[in-house]
C-alpha distance (Angstrom), angle and dihedral (degrees) to the residues before:
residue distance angle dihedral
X1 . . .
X2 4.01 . .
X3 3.60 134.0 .
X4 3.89 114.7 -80.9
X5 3.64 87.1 -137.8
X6 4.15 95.5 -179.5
X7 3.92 82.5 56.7
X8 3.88 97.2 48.9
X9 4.31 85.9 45.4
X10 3.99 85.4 54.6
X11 3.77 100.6 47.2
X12 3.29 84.4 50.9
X13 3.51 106.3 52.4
X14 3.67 83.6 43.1
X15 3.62 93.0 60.0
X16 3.89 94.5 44.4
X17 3.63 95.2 54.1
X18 3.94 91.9 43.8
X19 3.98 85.2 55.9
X20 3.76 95.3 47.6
X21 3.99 115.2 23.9
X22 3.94 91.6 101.3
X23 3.85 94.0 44.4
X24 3.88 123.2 110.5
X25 3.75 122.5 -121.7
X26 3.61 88.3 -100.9
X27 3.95 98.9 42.1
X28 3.84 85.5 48.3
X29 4.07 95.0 56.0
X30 3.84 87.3 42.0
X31 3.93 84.4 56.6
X32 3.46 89.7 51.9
X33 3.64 108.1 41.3
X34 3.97 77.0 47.6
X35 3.74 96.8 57.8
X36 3.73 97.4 35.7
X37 4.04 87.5 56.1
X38 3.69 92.4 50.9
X39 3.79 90.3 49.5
X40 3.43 96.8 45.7
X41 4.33 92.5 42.0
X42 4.37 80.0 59.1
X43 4.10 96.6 43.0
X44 4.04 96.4 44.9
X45 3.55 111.3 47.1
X46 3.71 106.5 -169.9
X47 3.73 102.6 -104.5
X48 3.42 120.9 -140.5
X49 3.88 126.4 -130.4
X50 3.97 89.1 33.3
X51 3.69 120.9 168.3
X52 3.56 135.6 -106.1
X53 3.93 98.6 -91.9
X54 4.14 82.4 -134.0
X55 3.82 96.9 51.8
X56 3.92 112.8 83.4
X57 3.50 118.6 -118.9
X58 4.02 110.2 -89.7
X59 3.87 106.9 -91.7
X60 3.95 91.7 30.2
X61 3.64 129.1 117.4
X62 3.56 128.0 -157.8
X63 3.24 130.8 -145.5
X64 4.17 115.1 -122.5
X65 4.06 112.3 -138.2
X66 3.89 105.2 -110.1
X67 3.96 117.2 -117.9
């Protein structure tokens, strides 16, 4: 038996638009800004150890801007 993937997609979309049809433009962004931060809070633990963001990566060069 596989997934019925078109049938997933439209229970879905059903459920999205049930949640949001009476919000505002501006309740509706805060919805999404909402849910995107909660998904991305699960998908990108915070890893410990992490680099400077302005050291290279060991075994990197860089490349110095010419005169």
């Amino acid at each position: 038996m596989g997934i019925k993937s078109v049938e997933l997609v439209r229970k879905i979309r059903d459920r999205n638009y049930e949640e949001t049809k009476d919000m505002t433009t501006q309740e509706y962004i805060a919805f999404i800004q909402e849910k995107s931060a909660a998904f991305h809070s699960k998908s990108n633990p915070v890893k410990q150890n992490r680099q400077s963001p302005s050291e290279p990566a060991p075994g990197c060069t860089t490349r110095q801007k010419a005169a």
